[in-house]
N, C-alpha and C positions, 0 to 999 in steps of 0.2 A: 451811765450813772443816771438816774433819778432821783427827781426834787421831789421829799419828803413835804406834806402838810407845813411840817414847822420848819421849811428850809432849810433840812439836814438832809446834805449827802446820803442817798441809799445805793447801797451795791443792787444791781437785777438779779431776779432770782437765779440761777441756775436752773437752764432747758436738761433736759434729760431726755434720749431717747424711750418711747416706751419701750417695754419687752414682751418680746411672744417667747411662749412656750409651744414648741410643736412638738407633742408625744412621737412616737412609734410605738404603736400597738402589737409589732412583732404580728402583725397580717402580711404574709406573702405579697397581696394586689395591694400593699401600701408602701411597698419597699423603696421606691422613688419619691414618696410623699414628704420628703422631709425641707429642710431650707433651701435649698435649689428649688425646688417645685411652687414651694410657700412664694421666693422671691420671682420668678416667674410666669408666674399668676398676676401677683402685682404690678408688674412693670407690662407683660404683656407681651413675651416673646424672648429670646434668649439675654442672659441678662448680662451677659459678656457683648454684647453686642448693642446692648442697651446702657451698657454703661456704668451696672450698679455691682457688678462682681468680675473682676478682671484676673484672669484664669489665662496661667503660665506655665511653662515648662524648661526642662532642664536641656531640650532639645525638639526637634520635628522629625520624622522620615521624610526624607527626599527622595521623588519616585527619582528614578534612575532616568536619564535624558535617553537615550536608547530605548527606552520601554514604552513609548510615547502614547499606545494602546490602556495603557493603567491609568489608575484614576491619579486625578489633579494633583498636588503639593495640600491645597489647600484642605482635603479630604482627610489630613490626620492632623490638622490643627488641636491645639489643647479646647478653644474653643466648645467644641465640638461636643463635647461630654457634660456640657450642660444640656443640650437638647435631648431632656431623659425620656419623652416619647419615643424620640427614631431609636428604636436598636442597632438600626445599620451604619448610624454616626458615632465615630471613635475616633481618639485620641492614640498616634503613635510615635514612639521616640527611636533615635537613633538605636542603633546596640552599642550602648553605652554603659557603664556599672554605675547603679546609685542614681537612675532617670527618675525623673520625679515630673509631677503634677502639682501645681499651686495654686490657691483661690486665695484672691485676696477682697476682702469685703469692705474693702477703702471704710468709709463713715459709721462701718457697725461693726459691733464685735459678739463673735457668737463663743454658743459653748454644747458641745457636741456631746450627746448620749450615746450617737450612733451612729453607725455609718453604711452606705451598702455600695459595691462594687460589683458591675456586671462585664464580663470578658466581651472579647470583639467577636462577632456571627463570621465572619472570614476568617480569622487567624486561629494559629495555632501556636501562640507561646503567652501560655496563662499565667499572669501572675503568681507567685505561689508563696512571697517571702515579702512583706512590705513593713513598712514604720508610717506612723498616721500623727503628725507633729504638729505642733499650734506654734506660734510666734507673735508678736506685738511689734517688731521691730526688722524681721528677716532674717537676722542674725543670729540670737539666740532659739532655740530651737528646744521644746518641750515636747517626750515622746507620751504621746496619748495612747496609742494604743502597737501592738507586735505582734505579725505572724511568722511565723517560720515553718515551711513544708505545709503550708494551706492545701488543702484538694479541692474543697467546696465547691470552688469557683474554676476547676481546672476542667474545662470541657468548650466548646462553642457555646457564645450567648447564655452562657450561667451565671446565675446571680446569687448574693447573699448578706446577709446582714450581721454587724459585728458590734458587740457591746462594747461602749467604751468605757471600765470599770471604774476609775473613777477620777472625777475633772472639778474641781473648783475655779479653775480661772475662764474666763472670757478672752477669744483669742480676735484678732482682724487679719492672721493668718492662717489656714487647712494648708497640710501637704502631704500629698500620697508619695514615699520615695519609695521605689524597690530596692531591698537591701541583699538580693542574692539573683542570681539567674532562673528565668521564667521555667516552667514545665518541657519545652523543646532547647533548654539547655542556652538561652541566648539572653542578654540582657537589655531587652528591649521593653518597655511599658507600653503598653496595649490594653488601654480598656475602655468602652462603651456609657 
């Protein structure tokens, strides 16, 4: 609280974040340009690892201990799919129904026009069925956008961009769930 001229209690203003608007121009060589890119600019390196957007799942693949030859645990961290330069860094889940991807943007809250999703360059069980949900709390769950039998994105390291028709709220939750089995018939989320 602050002292007023005439000695009267003043509440402080209310701080506000400001607000960016990041278009999508719907240009192909922009399709990763969006808030992951915007907030990784600014901070200067992955921003799950930086601290400013902490990026969850509903599960990991664990290479198999026997396989000792394959790559690390660490290699399909959710992490991972924020590093939207490497193509060869992905995000992989168990085969489990209803895997999911989460960003949680702690101190801000966005509101999403759009989205893009690029498959994994080694695998082979593409996405093809997901739900794109915002939340404020974890709990309840607001479905933005729904595909069901997508192809777009069914091939190696295919990408694509999807409108999200229409959002008036501001979320401090994204979450990519698969809501059916990928293209090789498995329910595993695998994406880049």
């Amino acid at each position: 609280v602050q002292q007023a001229q005439n000695d009267q209690p003043q509440e402080p203003e209310e701080q506000t974040e400001p607000q960016i608007h990041i278009p999508f121009d719907h240009d192909r060589s922009n399709r990763f340009r969006g808030i992951i890119h915007h907030l990784t600019e600014k901070c200067g390196g992955n921003v799950h690892n930086e601290g400013v957007v902490d990026v969850t799942s509903s599960s990991v693949f664990q290479t198999p201990s026997f396989l000792p030859f394959l790559r690390s645990d660490d290699d399909y961290d959710p992490y991972n799919i924020v590093d939207l330069d490497n193509e060869k860094s992905c995000f992989e889940s168990d085969d489990l129904p209803n895997s999911w991807v989460c960003y949680d943007f702690q101190t801000m809250r966005v509101k999403p026009e759009a989205y893009s999703i690029r498959t994994y360059m080694n695998g082979h069980y593409h996405v093809q069925n997901w739900v794109i949900e915002g939340s404020n709390d974890k709990k309840d769950w607001t479905t933005l956008d729904e595909k069901q039998n997508e192809n777009s994105i069914n091939g190696v390291g295919k990408s694509n961009t999807f409108d999200i028709q229409s959002n008036d709220q501001t979320y401090r939750y994204l979450r990519l769930r698969q809501t059916a089995p990928t293209s090789g018939g498995m329910s595993i989320l695998n994406v880049s």
